[in-house]
N, C-alpha and C positions, 0 to 999 in steps of 0.2 A: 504494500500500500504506500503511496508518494501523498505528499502534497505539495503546491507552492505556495510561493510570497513575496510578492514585491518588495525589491531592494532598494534601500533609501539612496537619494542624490542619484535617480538615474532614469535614462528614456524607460520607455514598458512597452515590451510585444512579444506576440504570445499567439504563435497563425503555427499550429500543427496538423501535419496529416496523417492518417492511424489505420494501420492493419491490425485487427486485434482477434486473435484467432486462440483458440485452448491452449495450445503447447506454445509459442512464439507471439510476441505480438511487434511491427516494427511501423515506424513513423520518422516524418521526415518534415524540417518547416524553420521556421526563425521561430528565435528565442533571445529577449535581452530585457535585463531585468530585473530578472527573475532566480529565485533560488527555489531547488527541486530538493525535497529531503524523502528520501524514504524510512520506513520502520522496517523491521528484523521480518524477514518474509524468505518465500520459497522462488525467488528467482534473481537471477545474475543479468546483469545490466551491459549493453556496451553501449557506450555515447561516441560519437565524432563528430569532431566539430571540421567541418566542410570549410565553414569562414567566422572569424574574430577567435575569440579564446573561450574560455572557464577556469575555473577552479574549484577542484575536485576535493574534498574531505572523506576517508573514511580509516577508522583504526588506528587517529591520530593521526595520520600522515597526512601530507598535504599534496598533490598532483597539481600542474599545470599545464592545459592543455592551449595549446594554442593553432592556429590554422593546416592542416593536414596531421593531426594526432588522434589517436583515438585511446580508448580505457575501458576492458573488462571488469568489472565488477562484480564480487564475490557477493551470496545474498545477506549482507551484512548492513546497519544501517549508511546510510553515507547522504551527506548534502554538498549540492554542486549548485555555484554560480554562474549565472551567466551575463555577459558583457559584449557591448559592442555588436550587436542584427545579428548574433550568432545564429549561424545556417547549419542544423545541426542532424546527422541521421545516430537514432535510435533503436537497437531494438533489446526485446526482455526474453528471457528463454526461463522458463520452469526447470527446477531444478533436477525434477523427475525423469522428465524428459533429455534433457544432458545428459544425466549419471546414463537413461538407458538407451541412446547414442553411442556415448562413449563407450560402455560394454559391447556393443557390436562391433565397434572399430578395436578391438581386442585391449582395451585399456580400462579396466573395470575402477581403477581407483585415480584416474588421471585427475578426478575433480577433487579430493579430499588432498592429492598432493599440493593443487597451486591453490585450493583455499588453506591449506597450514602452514603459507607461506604470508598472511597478515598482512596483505599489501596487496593493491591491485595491478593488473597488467597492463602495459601500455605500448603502442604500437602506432608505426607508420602507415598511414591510409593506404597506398597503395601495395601493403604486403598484406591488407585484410582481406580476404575472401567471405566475411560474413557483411562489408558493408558495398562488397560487387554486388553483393545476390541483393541484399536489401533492397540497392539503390533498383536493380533491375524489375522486383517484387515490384516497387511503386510505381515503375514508369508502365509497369503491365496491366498493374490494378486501375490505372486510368484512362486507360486504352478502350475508348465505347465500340469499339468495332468486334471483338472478341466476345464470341457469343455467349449466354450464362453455360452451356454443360463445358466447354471447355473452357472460363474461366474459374469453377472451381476446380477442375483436374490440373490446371495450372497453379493454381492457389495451394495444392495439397503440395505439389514439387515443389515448389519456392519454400515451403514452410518445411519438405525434409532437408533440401540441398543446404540449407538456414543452420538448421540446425547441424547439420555433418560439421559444415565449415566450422561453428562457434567447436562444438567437439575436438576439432581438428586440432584448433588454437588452444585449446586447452591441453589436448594432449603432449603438441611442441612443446608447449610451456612446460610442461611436468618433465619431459626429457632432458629440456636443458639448464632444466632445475635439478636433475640427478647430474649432467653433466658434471655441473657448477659446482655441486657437492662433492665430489666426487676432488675434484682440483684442488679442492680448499685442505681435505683431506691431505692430502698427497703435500701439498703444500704448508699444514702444519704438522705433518708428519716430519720433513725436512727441519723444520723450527725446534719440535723436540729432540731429536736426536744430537741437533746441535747445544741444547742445552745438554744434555745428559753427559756425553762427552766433555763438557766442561763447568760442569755443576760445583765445582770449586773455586772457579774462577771469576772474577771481580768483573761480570757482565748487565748488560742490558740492554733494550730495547735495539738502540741500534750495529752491536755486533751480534746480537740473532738473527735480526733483518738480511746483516748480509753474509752471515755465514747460511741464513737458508735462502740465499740468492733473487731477497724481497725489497721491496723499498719497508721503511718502516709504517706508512698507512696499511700497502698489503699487509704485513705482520698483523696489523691490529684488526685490522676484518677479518683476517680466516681466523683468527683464535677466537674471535666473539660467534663469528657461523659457527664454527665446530665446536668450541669448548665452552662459549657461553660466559669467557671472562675473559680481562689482559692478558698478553702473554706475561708482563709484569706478576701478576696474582697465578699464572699458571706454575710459573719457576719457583715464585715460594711454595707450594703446594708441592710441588717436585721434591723440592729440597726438604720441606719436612718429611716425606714420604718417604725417601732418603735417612734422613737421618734416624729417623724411627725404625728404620731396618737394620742399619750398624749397630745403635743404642741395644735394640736386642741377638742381635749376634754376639757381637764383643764382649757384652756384661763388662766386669769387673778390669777386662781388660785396657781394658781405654776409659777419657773422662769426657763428661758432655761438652768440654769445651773444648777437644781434640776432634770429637765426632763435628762439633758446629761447625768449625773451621775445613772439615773436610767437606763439608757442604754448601761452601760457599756463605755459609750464616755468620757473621764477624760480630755485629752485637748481639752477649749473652742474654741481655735485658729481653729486647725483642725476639731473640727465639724465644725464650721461654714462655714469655706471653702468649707467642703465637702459637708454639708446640701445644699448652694446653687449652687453649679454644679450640685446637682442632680436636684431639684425640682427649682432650678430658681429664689427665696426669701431667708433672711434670715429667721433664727429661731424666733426670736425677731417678723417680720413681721405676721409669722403663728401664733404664739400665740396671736397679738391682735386678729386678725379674728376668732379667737376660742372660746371655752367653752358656 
């Protein structure tokens, strides 16, 4: 369910035209003005703006779209402005109906992949194949010459070919979202191995960078895609995990400030602090129970 509202300090128009069918519905017209919000529903969105811009809100993030872009939308809520006789084609797909698209095209969880990705997708007009078919749906649905039985047999084609194509894009998406995983992996795969190998020594941010052959921004995106934190907070983590495994091998043999410094931890303060917010004991504790 959508609704609008006029947006303050600006012209207003509002001229759409509407396919509105069970499984798909698509429309095409100026819009400027105006802001479209929907609520939490069972279907996914793409807008294109043909001419002027918008801005796109959903999941916190912000999108901006401007003259030949376009934006999938997960069935999530999200509010989009529009500005400047935006010329815009639309259309809305059921969620139902994707997912059981998508299973025909042998990709049964394509949709659960790019919606747990918390962001919507965004693309170049002319690599869309769901706003060809749209545009062609509407130049066909006004075509008076086209008699009623085969304007609904044509109505039914446009509304599967619609649907394939939106499937389609979703499923690209989900591939080159496993690709993309897949690199970051591999790539902060390289980042730890270079810590490990020198988990004693007086590093950061930018000698992991380039001993895993990244600049330091790459460093800090794959470890937040993949680990969900700094590589800064990865390497203490390391190194306590580390240390807590000498402490109980060694025992008696060694002292916690022999073990600290073999892991690169130089203040005793701050290990220890940190040692037992992690694991709950101090250092001192894990070493008698050890060796």
């Amino acid at each position: 369910m959508r609704h609008a509202e006029r947006l303050p300090n600006t012209d207003f128009r509002y001229d759409i035209r509407l396919i509105d069918r069970e499984r798909v519905s698509v429309g095409n017209g100026r819009i400027e003005g105006v802001r479209i919000a929907s609520e939490p529903g069972s279907e996914w969105t793409v807008v294109v703006c043909l001419d002027a811009h918008a801005v796109c809100r959903q999941n916190g993030r912000e999108t901006r779209l401007r003259t030949g872009h376009g934006i999938f939308l997960p069935p999530n809520p999200y509010e989009i402005d529009y500005y400047g006789g935006s010329e815009l084609l639309g259309a809305r797909f059921m969620t139902a109906a994707l997912a059981e698209t998508c299973e025909a095209l042998g990709a049964p969880d394509a949709l659960a992949r790019v919606e747990s990705r918390g962001e919507p997708l965004t693309f170049l007009v002319p690599a869309c194949g769901v706003s060809r078919v749209a545009r062609l749906w509407l130049e066909r649905s006004a075509d008076n010459a086209i008699p009623e039985p085969a304007r609904a047999r044509i109505d039914q084609l446009h509304e599967d070919l619609l649907l394939a194509e939106a499937a389609a894009s979703l499923i690209r998406a989900a591939e080159e979202m496993a690709d993309r995983a897949a690199a970051d992996r591999a790539k902060a795969e390289r980042a730890v191995a270079f810590m490990l190998a020198n988990i004693a020594a007086p590093i950061g941010p930018s000698q992991i960078a380039r001993g895993a052959g990244l600049s330091i921004r790459a460093l800090q995106y794959v470890f937040r895609a993949v680990h969900g934190v700094t590589p800064g907070v990865y390497l203490r983590n390391l190194r306590l995990e580390r240390a807590r495994a000498l402490l109980l091998d060694l025992g008696d043999e060694s002292s916690v400030a022999d073990v600290a410094r073999a892991c690169g931890l130089h203040h005793l303060g701050e290990f220890g602090a940190a040692y037992r917010a992690r694991f709950g004991e101090r250092p001192s504790e894990t070493l008698r129970r050890g060796g």
